[in-house]
Biopython code that builds the backbone (N, CA, C, O; Angstrom):
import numpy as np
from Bio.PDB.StructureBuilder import StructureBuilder

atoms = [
    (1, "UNK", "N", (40.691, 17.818, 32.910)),
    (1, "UNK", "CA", (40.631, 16.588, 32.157)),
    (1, "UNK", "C", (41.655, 15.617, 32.738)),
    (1, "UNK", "O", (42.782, 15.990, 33.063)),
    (2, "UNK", "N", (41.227, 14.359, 32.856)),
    (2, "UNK", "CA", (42.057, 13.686, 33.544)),
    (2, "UNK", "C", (42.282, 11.814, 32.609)),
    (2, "UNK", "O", (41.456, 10.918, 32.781)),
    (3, "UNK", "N", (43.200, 11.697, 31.950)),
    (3, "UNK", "CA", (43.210, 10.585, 31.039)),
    (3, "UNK", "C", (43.782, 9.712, 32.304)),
    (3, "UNK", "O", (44.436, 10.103, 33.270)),
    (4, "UNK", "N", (43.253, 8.222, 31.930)),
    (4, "UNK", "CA", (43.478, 6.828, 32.899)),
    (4, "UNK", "C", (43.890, 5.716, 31.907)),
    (4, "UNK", "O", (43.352, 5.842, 30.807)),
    (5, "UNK", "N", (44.707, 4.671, 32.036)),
    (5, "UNK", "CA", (44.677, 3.609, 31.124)),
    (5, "UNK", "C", (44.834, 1.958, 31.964)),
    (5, "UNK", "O", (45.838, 1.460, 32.472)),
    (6, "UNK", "N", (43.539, 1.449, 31.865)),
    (6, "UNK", "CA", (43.784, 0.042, 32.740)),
    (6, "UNK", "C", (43.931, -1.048, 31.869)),
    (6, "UNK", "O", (43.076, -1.720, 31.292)),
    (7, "UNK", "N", (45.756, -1.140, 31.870)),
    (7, "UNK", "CA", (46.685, -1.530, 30.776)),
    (7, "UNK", "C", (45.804, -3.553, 30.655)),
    (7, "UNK", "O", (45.810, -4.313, 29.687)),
    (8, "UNK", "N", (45.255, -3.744, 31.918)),
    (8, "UNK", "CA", (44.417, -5.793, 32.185)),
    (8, "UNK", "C", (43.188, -5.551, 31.426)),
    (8, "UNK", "O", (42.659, -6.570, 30.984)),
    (9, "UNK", "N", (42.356, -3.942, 31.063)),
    (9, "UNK", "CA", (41.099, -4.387, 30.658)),
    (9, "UNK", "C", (41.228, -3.886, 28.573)),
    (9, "UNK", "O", (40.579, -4.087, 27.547)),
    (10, "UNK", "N", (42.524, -3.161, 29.014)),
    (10, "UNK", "CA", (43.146, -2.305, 27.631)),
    (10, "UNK", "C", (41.912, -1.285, 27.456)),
    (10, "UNK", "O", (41.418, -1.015, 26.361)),
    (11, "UNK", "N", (41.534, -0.821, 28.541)),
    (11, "UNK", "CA", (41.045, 0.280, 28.323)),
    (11, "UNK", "C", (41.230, 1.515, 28.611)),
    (11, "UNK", "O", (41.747, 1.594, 29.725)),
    (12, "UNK", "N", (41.013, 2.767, 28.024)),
    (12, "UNK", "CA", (41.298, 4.180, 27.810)),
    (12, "UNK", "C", (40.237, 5.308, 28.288)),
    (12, "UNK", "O", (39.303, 5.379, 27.489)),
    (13, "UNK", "N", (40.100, 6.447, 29.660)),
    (13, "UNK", "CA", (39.521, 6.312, 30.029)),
    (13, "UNK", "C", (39.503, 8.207, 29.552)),
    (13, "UNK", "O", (40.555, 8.593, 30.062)),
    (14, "UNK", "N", (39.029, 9.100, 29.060)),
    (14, "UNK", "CA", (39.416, 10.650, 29.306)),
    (14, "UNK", "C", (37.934, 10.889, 29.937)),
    (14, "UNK", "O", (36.816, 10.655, 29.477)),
    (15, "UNK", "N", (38.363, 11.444, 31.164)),
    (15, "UNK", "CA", (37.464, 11.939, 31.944)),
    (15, "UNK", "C", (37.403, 13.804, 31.836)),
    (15, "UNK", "O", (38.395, 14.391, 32.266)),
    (16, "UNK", "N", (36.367, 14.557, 31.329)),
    (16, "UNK", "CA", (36.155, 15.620, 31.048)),
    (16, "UNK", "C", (35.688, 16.398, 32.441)),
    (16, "UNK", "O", (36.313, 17.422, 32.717)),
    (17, "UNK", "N", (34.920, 16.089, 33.088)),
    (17, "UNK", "CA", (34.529, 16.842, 34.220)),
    (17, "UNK", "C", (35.165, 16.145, 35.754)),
    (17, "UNK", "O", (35.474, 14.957, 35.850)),
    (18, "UNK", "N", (35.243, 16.839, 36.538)),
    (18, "UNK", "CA", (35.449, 16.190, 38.113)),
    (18, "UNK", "C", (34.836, 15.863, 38.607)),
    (18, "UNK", "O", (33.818, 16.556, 38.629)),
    (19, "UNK", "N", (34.801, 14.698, 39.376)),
    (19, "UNK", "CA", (33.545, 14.559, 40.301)),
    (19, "UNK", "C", (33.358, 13.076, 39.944)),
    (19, "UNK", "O", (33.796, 12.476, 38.962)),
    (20, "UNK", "N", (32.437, 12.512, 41.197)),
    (20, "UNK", "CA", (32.182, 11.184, 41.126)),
    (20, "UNK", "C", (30.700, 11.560, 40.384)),
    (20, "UNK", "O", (30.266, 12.647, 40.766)),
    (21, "UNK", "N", (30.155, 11.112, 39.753)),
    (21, "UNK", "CA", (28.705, 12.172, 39.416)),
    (21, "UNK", "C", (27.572, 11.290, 38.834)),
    (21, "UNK", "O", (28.079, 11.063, 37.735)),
    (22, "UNK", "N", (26.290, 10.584, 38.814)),
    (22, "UNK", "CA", (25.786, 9.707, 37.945)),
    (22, "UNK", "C", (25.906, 9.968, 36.436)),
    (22, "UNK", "O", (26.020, 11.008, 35.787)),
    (23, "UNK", "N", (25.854, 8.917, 36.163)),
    (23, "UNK", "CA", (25.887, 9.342, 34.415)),
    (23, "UNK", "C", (24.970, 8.252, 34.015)),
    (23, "UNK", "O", (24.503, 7.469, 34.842)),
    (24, "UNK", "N", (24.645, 8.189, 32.421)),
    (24, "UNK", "CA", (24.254, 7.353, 31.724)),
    (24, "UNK", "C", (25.523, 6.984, 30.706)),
    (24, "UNK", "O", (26.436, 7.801, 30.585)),
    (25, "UNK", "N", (25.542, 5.851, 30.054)),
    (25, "UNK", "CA", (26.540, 5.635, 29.460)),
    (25, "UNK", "C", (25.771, 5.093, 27.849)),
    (25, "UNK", "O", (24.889, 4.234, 27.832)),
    (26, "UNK", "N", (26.226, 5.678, 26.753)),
    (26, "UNK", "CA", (25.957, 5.448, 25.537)),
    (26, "UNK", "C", (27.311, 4.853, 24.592)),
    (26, "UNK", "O", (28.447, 5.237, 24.313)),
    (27, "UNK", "N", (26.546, 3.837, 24.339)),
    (27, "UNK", "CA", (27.540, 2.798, 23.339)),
    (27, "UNK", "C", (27.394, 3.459, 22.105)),
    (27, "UNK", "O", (26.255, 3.656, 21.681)),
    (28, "UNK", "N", (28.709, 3.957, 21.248)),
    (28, "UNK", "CA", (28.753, 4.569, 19.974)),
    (28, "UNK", "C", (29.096, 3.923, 19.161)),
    (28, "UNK", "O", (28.633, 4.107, 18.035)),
    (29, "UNK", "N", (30.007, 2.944, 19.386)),
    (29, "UNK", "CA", (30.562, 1.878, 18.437)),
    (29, "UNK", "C", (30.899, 0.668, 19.375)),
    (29, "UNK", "O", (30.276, 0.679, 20.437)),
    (30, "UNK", "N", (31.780, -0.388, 19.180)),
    (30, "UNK", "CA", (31.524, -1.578, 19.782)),
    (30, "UNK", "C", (33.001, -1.282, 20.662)),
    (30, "UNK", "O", (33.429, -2.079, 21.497)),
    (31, "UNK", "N", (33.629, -0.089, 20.335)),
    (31, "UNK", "CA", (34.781, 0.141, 21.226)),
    (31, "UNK", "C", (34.457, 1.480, 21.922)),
    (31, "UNK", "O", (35.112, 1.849, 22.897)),
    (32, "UNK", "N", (33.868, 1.898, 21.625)),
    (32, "UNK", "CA", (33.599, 3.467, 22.473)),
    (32, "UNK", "C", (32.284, 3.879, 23.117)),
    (32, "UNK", "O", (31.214, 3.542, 22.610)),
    (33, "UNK", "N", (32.361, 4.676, 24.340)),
    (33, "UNK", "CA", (31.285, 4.648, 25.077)),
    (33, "UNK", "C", (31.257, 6.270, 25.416)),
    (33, "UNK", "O", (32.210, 6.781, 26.004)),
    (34, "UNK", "N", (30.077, 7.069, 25.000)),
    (34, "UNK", "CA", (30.386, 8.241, 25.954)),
    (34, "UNK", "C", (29.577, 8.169, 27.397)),
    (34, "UNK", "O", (28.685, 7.325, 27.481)),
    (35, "UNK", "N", (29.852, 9.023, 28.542)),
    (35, "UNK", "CA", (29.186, 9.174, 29.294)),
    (35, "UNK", "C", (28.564, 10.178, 29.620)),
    (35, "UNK", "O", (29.249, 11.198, 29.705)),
    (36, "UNK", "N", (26.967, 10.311, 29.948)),
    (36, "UNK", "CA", (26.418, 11.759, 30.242)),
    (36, "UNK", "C", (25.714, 12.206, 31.527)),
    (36, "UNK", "O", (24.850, 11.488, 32.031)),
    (37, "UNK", "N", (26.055, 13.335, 32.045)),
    (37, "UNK", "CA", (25.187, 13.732, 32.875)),
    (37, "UNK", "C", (24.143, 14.704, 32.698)),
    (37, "UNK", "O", (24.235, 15.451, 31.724)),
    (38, "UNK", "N", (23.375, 14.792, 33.311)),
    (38, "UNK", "CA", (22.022, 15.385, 32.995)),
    (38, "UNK", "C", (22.291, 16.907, 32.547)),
    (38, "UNK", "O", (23.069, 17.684, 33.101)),
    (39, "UNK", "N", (21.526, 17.152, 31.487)),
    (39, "UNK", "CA", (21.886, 18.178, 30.952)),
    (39, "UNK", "C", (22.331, 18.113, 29.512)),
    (39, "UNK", "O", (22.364, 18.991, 28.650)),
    (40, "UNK", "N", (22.769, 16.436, 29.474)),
    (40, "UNK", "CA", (23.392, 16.109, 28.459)),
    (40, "UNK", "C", (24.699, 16.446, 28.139)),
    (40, "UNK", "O", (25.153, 16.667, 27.016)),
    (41, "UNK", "N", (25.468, 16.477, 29.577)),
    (41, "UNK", "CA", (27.183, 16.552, 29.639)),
    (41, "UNK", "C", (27.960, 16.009, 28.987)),
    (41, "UNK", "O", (27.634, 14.826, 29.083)),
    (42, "UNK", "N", (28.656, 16.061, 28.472)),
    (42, "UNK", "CA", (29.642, 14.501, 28.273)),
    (42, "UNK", "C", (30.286, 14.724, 29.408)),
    (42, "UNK", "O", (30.674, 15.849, 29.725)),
    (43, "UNK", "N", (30.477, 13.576, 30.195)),
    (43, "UNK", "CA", (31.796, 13.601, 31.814)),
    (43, "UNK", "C", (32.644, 12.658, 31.004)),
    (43, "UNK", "O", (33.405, 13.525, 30.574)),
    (44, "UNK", "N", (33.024, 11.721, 30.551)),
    (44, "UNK", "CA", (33.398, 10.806, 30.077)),
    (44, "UNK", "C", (33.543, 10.338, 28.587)),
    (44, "UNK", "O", (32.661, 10.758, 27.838)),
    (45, "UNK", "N", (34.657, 9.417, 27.947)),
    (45, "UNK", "CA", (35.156, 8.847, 27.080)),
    (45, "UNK", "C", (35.583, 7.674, 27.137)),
    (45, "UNK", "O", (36.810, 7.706, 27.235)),
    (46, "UNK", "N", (35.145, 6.540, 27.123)),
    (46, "UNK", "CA", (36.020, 4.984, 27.236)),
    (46, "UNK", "C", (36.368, 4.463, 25.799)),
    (46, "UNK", "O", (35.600, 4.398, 24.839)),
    (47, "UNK", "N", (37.618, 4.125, 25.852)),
    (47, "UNK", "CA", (37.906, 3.650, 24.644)),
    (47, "UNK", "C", (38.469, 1.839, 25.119)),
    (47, "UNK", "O", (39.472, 1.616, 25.797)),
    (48, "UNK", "N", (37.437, 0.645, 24.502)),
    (48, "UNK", "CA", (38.651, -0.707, 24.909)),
    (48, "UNK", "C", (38.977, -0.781, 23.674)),
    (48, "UNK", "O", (38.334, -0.414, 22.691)),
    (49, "UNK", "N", (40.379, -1.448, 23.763)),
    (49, "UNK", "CA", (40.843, -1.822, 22.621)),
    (49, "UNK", "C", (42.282, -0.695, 22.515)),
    (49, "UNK", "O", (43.038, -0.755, 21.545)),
    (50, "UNK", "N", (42.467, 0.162, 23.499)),
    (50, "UNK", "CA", (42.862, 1.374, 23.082)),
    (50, "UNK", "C", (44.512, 0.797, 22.758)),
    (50, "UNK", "O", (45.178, 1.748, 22.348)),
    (51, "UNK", "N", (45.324, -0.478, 22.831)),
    (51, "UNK", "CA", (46.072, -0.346, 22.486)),
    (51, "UNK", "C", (46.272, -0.490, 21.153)),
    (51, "UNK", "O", (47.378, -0.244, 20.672)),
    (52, "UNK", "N", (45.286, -0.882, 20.432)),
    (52, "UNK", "CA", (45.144, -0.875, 18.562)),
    (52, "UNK", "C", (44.781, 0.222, 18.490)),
    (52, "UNK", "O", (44.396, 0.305, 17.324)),
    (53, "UNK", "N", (44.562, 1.589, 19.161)),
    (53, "UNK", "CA", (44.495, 2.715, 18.300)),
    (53, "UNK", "C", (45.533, 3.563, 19.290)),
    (53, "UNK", "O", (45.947, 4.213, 18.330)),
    (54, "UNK", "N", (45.998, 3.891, 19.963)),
    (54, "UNK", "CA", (47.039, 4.398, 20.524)),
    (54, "UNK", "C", (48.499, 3.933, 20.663)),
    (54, "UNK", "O", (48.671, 2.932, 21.358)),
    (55, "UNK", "N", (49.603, 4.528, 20.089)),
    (55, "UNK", "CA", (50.902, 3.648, 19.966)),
    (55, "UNK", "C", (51.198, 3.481, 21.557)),
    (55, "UNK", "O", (51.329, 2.306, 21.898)),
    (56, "UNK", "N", (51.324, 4.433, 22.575)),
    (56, "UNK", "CA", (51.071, 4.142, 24.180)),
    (56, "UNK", "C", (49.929, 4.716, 24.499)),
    (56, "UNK", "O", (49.618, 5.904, 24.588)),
    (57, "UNK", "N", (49.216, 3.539, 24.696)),
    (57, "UNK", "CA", (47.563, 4.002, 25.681)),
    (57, "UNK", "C", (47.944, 4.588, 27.059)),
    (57, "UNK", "O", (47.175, 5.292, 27.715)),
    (58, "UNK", "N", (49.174, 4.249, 27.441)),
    (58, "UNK", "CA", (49.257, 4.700, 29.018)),
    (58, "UNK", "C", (49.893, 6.246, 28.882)),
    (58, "UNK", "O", (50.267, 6.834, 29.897)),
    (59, "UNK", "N", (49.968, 6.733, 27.835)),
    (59, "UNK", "CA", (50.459, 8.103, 27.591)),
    (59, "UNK", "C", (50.233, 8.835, 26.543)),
    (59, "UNK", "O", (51.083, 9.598, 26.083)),
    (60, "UNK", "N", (48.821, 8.649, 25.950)),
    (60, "UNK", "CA", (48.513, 8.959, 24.418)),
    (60, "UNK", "C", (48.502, 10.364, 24.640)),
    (60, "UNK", "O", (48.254, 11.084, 25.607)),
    (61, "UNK", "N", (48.818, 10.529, 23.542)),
    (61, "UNK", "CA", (48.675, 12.263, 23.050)),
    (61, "UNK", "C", (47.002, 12.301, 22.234)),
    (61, "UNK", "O", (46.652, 11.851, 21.144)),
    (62, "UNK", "N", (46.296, 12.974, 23.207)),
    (62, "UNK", "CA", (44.824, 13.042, 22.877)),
    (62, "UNK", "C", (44.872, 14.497, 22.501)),
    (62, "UNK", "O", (45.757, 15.156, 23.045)),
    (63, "UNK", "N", (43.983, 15.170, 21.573)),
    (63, "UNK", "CA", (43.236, 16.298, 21.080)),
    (63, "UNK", "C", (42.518, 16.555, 21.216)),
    (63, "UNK", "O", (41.685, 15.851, 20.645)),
    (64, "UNK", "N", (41.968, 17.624, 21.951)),
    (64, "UNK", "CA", (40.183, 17.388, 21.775)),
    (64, "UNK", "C", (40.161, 19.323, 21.325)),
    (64, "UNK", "O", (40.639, 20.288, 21.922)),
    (65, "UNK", "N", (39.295, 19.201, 19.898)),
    (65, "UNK", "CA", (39.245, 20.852, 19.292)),
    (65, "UNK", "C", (38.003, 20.545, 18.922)),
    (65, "UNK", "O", (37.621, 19.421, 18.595)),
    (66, "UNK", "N", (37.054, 21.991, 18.986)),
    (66, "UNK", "CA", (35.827, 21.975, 18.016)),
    (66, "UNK", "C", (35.138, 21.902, 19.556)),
    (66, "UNK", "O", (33.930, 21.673, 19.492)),
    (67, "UNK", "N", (35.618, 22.039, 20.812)),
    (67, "UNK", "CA", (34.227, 21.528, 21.753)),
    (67, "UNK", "C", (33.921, 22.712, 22.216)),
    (67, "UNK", "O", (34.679, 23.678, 22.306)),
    (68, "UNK", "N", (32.467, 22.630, 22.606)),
    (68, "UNK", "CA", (31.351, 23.729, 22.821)),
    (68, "UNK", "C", (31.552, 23.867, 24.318)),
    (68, "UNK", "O", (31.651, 22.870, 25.033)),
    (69, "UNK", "N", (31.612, 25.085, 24.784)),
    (69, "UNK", "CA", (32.027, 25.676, 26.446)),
    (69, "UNK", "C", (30.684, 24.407, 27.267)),
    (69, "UNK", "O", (30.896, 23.817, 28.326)),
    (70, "UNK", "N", (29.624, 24.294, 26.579)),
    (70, "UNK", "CA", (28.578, 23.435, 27.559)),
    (70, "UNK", "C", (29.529, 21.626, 27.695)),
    (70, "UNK", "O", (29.654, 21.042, 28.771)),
    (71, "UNK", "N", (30.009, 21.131, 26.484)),
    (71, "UNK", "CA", (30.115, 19.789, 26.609)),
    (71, "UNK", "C", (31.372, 19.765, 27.542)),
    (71, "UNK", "O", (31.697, 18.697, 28.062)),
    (72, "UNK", "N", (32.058, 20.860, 27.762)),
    (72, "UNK", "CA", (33.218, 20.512, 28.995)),
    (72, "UNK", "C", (33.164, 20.571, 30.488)),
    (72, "UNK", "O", (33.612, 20.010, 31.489)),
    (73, "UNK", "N", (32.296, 21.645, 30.073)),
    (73, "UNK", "CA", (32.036, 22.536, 31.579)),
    (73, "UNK", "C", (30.686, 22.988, 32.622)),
    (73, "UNK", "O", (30.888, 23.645, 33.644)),
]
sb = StructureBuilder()
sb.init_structure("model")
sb.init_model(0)
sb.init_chain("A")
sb.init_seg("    ")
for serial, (resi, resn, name, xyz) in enumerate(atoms, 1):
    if name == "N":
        sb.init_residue(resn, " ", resi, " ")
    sb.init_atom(name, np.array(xyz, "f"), 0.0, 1.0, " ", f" {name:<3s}", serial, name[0])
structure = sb.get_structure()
């Protein structure tokens, strides 16, 4: 897992899988986007806005519990 923060677009980036890889990208709310690869992966998480929900976006302490061995890996 690899978290990014591009402090000019204030966006928040947790990348779940490696790889440059195609995806599709699904809008969940008007700040969050997941991304999928076939199979129905999640590779991806974008959050804009992330400095109204993270006290440092460039170093948030993220959680991720409850995930299924397929949506990581």
């Amino acid at each position: 897992m690899q978290i990014s923060y591009d402090k000019e677009a204030d966006a928040l980036y947790i990348r779940l899988l490696d790889g440059d890889v195609p995806c599709r990208t699904v809008r969940v709310t008007a700040d969050i986007s997941l991304d999928f690869v076939a199979g129905e992966k999640i590779v991806g998480i974008e959050v804009l806005g992330a400095s109204r929900l993270f006290k440092n976006p460039e170093a948030p302490q993220v959680e991720l519990r409850h995930l299924l061995p397929q949506v990581a890996g």
